[in-house]
C-alpha positions in Angstrom: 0.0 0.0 0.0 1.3 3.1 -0.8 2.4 6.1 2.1 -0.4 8.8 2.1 0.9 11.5 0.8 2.4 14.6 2.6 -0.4 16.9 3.8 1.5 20.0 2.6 3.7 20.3 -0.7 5.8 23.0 -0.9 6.9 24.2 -4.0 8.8 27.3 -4.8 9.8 29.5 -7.6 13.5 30.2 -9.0 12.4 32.1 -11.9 10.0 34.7 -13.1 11.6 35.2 -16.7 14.4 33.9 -19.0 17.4 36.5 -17.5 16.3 36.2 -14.1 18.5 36.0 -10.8 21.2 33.4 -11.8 21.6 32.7 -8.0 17.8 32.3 -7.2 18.4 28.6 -7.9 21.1 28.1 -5.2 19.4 30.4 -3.0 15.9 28.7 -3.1 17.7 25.1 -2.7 19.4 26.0 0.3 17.4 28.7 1.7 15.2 26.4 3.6 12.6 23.1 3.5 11.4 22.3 -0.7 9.7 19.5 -2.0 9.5 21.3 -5.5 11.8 24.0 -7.4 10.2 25.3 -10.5 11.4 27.7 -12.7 9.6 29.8 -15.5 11.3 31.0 -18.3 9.0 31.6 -21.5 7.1 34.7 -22.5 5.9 36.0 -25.6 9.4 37.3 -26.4 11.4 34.7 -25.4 9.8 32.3 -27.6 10.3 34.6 -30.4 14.3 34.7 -29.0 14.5 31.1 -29.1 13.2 31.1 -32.2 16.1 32.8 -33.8 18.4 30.7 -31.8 17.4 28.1 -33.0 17.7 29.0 -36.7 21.3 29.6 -36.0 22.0 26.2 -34.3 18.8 23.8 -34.8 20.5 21.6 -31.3 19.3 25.3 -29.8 16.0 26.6 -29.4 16.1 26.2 -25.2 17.0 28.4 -22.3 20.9 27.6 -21.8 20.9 29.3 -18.7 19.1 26.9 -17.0 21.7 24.3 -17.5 24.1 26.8 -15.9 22.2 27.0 -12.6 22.3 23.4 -13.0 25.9 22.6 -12.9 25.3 24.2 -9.2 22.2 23.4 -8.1 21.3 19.7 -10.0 23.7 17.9 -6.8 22.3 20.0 -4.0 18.6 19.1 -5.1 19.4 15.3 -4.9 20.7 16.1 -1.7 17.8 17.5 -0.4 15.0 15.7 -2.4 13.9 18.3 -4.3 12.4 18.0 -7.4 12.7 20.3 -10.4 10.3 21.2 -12.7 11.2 24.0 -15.6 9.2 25.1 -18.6 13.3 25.8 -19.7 13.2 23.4 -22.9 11.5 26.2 -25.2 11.2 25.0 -28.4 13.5 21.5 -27.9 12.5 20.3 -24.6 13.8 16.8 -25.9 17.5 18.5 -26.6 17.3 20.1 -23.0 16.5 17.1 -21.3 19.7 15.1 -23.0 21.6 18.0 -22.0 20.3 17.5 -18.3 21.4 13.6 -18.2 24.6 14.7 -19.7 25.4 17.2 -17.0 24.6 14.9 -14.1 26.8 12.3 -15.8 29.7 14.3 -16.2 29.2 15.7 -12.1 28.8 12.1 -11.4 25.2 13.0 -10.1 22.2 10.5 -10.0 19.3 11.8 -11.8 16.4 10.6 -13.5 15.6 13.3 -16.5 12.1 13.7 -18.2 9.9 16.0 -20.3 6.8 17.1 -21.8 6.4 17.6 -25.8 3.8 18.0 -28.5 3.6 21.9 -28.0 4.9 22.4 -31.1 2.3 23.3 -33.6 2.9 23.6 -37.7 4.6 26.2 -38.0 2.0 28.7 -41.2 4.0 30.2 -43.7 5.7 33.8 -42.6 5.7 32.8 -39.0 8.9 31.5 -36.9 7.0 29.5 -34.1 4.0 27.9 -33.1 3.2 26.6 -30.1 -0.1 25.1 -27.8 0.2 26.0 -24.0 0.2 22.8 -22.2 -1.8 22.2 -18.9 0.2 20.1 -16.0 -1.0 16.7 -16.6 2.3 16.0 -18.4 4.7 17.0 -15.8 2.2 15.0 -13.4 2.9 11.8 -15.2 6.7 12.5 -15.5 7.0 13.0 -11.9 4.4 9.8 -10.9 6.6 7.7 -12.9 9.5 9.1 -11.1 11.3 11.9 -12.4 13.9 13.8 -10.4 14.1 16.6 -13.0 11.1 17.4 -15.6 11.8 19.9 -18.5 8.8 21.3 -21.3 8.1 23.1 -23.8 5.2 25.8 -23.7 3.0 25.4 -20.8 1.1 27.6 -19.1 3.1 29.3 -15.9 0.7 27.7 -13.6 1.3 24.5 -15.3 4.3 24.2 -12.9 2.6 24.1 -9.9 -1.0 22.2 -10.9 1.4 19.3 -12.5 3.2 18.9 -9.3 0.3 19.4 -7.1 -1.8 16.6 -9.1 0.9 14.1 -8.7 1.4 14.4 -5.1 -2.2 14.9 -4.0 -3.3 11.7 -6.7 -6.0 14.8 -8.3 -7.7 13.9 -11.2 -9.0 15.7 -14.3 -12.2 16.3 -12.3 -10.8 17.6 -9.0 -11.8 21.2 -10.4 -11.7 23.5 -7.5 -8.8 21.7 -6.5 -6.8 22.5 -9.1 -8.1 25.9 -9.7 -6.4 26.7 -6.2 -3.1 25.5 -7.4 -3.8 27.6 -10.5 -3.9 30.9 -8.7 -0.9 30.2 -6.5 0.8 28.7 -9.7 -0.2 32.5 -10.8 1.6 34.3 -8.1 4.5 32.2 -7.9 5.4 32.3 -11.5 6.7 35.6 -11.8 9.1 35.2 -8.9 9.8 38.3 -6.6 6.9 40.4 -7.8 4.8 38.2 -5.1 7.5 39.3 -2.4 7.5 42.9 -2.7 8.7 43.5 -6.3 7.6 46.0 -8.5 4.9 46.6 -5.9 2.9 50.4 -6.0 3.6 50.6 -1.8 6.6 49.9 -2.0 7.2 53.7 0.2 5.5 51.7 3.1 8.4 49.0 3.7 11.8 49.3 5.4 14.4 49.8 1.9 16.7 47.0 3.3 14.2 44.1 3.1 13.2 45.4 -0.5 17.3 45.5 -1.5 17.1 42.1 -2.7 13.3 40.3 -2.4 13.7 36.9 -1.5 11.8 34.1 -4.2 8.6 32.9 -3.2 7.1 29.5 -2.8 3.1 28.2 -1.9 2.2 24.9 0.7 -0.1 23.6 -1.4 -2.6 21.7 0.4 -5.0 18.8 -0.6 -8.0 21.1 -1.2 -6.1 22.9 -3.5 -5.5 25.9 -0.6 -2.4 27.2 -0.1 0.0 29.6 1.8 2.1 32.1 -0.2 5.3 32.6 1.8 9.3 33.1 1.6 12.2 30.9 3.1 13.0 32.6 6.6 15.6 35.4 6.7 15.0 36.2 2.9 14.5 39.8 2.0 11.2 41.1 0.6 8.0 40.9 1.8 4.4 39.0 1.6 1.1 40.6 2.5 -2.2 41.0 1.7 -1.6 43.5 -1.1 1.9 41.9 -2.7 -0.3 39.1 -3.4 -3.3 40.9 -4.8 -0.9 42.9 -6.9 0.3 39.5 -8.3 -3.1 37.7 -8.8 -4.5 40.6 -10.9 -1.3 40.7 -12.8 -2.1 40.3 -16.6 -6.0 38.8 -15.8 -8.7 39.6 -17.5 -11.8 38.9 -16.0 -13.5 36.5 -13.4 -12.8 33.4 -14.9 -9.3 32.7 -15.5 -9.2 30.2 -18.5 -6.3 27.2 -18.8 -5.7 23.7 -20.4 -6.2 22.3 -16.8 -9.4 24.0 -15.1 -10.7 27.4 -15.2 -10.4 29.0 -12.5 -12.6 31.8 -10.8 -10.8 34.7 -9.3 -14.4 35.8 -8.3 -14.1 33.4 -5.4 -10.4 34.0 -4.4 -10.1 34.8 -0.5 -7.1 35.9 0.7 -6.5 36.3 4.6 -3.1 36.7 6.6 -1.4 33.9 7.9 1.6 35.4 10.1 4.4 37.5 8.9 5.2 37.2 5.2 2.2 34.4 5.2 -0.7 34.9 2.7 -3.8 32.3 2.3 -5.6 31.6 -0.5 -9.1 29.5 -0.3 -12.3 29.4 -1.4 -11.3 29.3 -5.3 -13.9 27.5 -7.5 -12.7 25.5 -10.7 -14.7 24.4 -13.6 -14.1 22.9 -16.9 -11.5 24.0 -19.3 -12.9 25.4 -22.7 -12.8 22.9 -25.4 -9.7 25.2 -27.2 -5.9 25.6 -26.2 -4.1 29.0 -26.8 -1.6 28.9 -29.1 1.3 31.2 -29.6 2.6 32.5 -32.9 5.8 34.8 -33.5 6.9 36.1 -36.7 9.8 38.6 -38.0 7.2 41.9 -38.5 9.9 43.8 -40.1 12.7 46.6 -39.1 13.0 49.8 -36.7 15.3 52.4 -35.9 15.7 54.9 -33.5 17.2 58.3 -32.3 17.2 60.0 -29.2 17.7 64.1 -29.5 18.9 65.8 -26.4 17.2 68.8 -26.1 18.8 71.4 -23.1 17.6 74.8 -21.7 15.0 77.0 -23.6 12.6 76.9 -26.0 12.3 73.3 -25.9 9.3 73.0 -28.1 10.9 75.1 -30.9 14.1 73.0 -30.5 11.8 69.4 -31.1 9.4 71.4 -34.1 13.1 72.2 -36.2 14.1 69.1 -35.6 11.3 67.2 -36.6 10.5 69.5 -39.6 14.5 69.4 -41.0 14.1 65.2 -40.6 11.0 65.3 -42.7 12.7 67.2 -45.2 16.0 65.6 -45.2 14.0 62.0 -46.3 12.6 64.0 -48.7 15.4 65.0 -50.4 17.6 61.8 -49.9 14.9 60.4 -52.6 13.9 57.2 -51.1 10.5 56.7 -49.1 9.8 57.5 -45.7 9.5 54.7 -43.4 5.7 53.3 -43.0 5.8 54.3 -39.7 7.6 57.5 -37.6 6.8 58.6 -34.6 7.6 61.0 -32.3 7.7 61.7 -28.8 9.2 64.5 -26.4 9.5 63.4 -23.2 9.9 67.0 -20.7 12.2 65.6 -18.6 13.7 69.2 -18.2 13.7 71.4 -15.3 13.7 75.4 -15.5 16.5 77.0 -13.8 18.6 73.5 -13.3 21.8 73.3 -11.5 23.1 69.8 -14.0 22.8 69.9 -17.8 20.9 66.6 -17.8 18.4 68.4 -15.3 18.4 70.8 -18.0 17.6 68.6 -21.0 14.8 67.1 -22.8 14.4 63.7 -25.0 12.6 63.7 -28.1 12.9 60.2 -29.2 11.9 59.3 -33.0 11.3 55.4 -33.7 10.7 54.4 -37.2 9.9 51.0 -38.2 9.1 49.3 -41.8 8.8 46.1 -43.5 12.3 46.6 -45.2 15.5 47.3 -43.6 16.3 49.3 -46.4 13.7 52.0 -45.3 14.7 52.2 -41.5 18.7 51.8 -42.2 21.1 54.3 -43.9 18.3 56.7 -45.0 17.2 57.4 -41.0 20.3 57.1 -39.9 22.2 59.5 -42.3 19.2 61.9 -42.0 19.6 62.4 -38.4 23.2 62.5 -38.0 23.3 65.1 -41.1 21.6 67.5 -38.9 24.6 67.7 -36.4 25.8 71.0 -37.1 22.7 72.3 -38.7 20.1 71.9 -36.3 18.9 73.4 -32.8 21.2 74.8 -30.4 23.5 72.1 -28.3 22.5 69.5 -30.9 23.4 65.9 -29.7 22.0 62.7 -29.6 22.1 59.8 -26.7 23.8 57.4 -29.3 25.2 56.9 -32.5 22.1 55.9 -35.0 22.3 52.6 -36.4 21.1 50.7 -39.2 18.0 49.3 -37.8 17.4 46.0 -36.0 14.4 43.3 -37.2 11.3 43.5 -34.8 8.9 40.5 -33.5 5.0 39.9 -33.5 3.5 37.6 -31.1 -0.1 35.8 -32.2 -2.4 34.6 -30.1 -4.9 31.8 -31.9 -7.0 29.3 -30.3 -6.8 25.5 -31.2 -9.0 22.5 -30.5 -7.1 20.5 -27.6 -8.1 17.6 -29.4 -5.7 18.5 -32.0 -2.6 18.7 -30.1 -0.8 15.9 -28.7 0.0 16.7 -25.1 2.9 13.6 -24.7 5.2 12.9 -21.2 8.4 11.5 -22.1 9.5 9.9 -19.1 12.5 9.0 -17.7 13.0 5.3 -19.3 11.6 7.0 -22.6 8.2 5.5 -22.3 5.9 8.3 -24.5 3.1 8.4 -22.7 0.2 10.5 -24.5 -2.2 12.4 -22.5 -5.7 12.5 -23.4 -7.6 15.1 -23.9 -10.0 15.7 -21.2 -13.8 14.6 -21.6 -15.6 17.2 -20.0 -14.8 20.5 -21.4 -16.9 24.3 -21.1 -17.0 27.1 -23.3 -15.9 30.3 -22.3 -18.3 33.1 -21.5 -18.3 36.4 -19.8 -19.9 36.2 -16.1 -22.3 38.7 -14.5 -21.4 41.7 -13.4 -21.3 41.0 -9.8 -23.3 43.7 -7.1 -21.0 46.5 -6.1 -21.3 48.0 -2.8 -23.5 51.1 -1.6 -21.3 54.4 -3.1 -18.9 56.5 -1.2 -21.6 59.5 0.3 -20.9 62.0 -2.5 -21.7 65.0 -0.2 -18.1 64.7 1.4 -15.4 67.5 1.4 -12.9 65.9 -1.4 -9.6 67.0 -2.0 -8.0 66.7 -5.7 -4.9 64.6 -5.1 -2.8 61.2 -7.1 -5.3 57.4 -6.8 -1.8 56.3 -5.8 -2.2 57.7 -2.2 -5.1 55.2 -1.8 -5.1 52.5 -4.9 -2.4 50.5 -5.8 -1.7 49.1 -9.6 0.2 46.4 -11.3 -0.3 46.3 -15.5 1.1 44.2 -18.4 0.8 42.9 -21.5 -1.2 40.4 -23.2 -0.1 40.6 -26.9 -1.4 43.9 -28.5 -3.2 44.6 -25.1 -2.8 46.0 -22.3 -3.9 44.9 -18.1 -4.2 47.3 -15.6 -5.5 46.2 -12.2 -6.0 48.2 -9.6 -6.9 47.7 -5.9 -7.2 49.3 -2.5 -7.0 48.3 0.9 -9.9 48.6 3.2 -14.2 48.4 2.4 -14.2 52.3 2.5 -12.1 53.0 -0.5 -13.6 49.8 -2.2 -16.7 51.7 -1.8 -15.5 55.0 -2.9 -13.2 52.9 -6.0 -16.0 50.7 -7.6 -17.9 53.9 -8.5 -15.8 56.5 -9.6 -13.2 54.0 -11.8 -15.4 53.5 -14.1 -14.2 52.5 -17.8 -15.0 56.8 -19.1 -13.1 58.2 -16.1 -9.8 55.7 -16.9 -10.0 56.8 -20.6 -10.0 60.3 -19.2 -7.0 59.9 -16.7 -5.4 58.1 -19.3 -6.0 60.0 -22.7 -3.7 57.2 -24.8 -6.5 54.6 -24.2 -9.3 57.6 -25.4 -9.8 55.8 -28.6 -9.6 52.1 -27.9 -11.6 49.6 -26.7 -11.5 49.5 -22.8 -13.3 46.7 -20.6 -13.8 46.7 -16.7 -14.4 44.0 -14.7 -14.5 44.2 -10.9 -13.6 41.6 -8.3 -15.2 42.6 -4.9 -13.5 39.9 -2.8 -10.2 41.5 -4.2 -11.3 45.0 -3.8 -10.4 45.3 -7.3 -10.9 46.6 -10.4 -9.1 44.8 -13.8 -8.9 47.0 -17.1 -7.9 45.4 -20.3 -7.1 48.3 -23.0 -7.1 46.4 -26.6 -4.7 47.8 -29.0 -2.9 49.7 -27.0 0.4 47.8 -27.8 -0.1 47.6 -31.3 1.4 44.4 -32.6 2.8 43.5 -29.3 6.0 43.5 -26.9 8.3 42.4 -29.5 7.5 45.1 -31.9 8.4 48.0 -29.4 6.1 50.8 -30.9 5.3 52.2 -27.5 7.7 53.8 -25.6 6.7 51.2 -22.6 6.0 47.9 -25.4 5.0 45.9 -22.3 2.7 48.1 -20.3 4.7 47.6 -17.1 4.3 51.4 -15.9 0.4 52.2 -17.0 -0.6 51.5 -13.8 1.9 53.9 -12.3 1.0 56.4 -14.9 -2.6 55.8 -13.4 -1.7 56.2 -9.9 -0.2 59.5 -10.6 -3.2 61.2 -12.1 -4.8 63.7 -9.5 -8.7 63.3 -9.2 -11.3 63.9 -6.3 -10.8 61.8 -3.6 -13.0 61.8 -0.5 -11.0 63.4 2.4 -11.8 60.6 4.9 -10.0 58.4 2.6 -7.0 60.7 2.9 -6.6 60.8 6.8 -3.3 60.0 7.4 -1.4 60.5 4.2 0.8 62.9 3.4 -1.7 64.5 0.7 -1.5 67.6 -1.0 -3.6 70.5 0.6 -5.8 71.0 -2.8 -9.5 71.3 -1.4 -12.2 70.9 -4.1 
């Protein structure tokens, strides 16, 4: 008969993003009690990296660093009976997983190596990748069959903790709420320290020596599918209520949160303290999966350039109209085209009266970008440095212009799950192929859900930022744009839920004016999540915004003054600005 299985599995996280902390392995492995060490290191761009590595070296196509961390951390998580579990293998999870055996053979370290395949779509004509996002039953099967070490290709992030979780627990395909628990603390672990005080609006609140260097986080899963998001003791960072909420809204759309494994309803997330740096999360709902996979598709969309004009001292705006009007006509007269695209922006990053030159100065950035290199190269970059001793006064720019670099597009497509062969690899090189599931649900919007009573609108207001009260956390989802935003007590939740509404966001933030905006709230949360379509055009890879990934809109939110209810402000260092 087999042992009952331990009633808590801890797994942790070593990796938000191919580039993160080298030493996050080490430090996780050593840093205190593990049963599981995942690492994630895909995103929309990475695939689109490994892409091109792979075209260079077809043995490539997987995150090489991982192996690096390895060669120190492979021995000590045999010492201490920890498994791994890595979505490292890219786009040749096979070649990663030889690479694995071949490393612990060579540091004389007993391993037993698998992995999960069949991502790997047809590639359509024009494109450089394809790929279906896997759920965790593969990694499940690897490690029930014994597995020390379990590589893959594209899987979802939470992939890594509901494929573990399932294994040790024994849950099966229709343990939804289960599951959907180890979804969302899959969700908050997977981008590594921005659970533990990274990149987190109240930052201002916490002593600057435990944010120097925020320890990695890791969840104890429980049977239920509950868990506790925490840190190894003595780590820096932190983990409350609101690092947590930052995470879970963190490039979500709405209530249900859809994946290969279970769907999982952030609608029904609680979250309650646990003790210092200790987080739970219960109460999550599951149901069926929709009957499709996303799939991911990255192509070559063609070639940008850009330029950086300093601009210093006076009559800044006169300085960027010369400049911008001597380009135009310098592209004229070279005789070839003008790029498809040019834009321009002038960023006032001047001061008056400044006691530095760079206090003194201005940007005005140009970024062209075209389907032929020809268009962005020599032409841009001979137009702009021409100017040199014939423009505004103190003409310079931040760096030499180049001849243009190639620029990425990331696709998102749906596929029928029955159409992709979801196969575990394991470690005696048994393929075992796993099903599709039988009980699947399409995806639909859910009610709006009641919001509470307003705010009383007869109270004194002052005009000051939402950041004093509301926190934010944005992102990207191809061409679109998340913004969540929460706050911390029932008051402000009140006061929030009515006056966020979808006009007054397009009003604090006049870039989204235009585009399609779509609010939903999550009253457990005390939040409010905003997905802007478009706003990224063709996504991260393409870099036509000046932030391509949406990671400071919701800082550019919080710093957008508005009327907020005085009561709300006791105790924070507002701005004296009555209304």
């Amino acid at each position: 008969m087999n042992a009952a299985p331990a009633p808590v599995l801890r797994i942790g996280n070593a990796s938000g993003f191919y580039g993160d902390r080298f030493d996050a392995l080490r430090e996780m492995l050593t840093g205190g009690p593990l049963d599981v060490l995942t690492g994630d290191y895909l995103a929309e761009l990475t695939m689109l990296i490994l892409g091109r590595s792979r075209l260079k070296d077809p043995q490539k196509g997987y995150a090489t660093t991982f192996l690096r961390q390895l060669e120190e951390g492979l021995g000590l998580a045999v010492e201490r009976g920890v498994k791994i579990v890595a979505n490292a293998g890219g786009l040749n999870p096979a070649g990663l997983a030889d690479a694995v055996r071949q490393l612990a053979d060579k540091a004389g370290v007993p391993v037993t190596v698998a992995h999960v395949e069949g991502d790997s779509l047809p590639v359509p004509d024009g494109f450089l990748t394809a790929n279906a996002y896997l759920g965790g039953s593969g990694i499940a099967a690897c490690l029930r069959a014994g597995a020390d070490v379990v590589v893959t290709g594209r899987v979802t992030d939470a992939a890594l903790v509901t494929g573990p979780a399932a294994a040790h627990f024994g849950w099966g395909p229709d343990d939804l709420d289960a599951l959907a628990g180890a979804v969302v603390a899959g969700h908050v672990l997977e981008c590594g320290t921005q659970a533990t005080g990274g990149n987190h609006a109240f930052f201002g609140e916490h002593d600057p020596a435990r944010l120097r260097r925020p320890g990695f986080p890791l969840a104890e899963i429980h049977a239920d599918g509950s868990s506790v998001i925490t840190k190894h003791d003595g780590t820096g960072g932190v983990v409350d209520l609101s690092t947590v909420t930052a995470q879970l809204l963190y490039e979500t759309g709405g209530a249900r949160y859809a994946g290969p494994d279970v769907t999982a309803r952030l609608d029904t997330v609680r979250l309650t303290p646990a003790g210092p740096d200790r987080v739970r999360i219960d109460g999550v709902r599951g149901e069926a999966p929709p009957p499709t996979l996303k799939a991911g598709l990255t192509r070559l969309g063609g070639w940008r350039n850009e330029v950086v004009f300093v601009l210093t001292g006076l009559d800044i705006e006169a300085k960027a109209a010369l400049v911008k009007d001597q380009f135009a006509d310098a592209l004229e007269r070279g005789g070839t085209r003008p790029p498809a695209e040019v834009r321009w922006e002038l960023s006032r990053t001047d001061h008056a009266d400044a006691d530095t030159e760079e206090r003194a100065s201005a940007l005005l950035r140009l970024v062209v970008r075209d389907r032929d290199a020809d268009a962005v190269g020599r032409a841009v970059s001979g137009a702009a440095i021409e100017l040199a001793l014939g423009s505004y006064p103190g003409f310079h720019v931040t760096a030499p212009p180049g001849k243009g670099a190639p620029y990425g597009v990331f696709e998102a497509r749906p596929v029928p799950a029955v159409e992709v062969e979801h196969i575990a690899v394991l470690p005696d090189g048994t393929r075992e192929v796993i099903e599709p599931l039988a009980h699947t649900r399409e995806l639909a919007e859910v009610e709006e859900p009641p919001l509470p009573d307003p705010y009383p609108s007869a109270t004194p207001a002052r005009r000051a930022p939402l950041g004093l009260i509301a926190g934010a956390r944005s992102g990207d989802k191809g061409g679109d744009a998340n913004v969540g935003v929460w706050v911390r007590d029932d008051d402000a939740w009140r006061w929030l839920a009515h006056e966020l509404s979808v006009q007054r966001f397009k009003e604090l933030l006049p870039e989204t004016a235009d585009l399609a905006v779509v609010r939903h709230a999550l009253p457990n949360l005390r939040a409010l999540n905003f997905t802007v379509h478009g706003l990224l055009g063709e996504g991260v890879a393409a870099q036509a915004r000046f932030d391509p990934q949406a990671k400071a809109l919701g800082e550019w939110l919080r710093s957008r003054w508005l009327p907020i209810p005085v009561a709300l402000l006791e105790g924070i260092d507002a701005p004296e600005v009555t209304v």
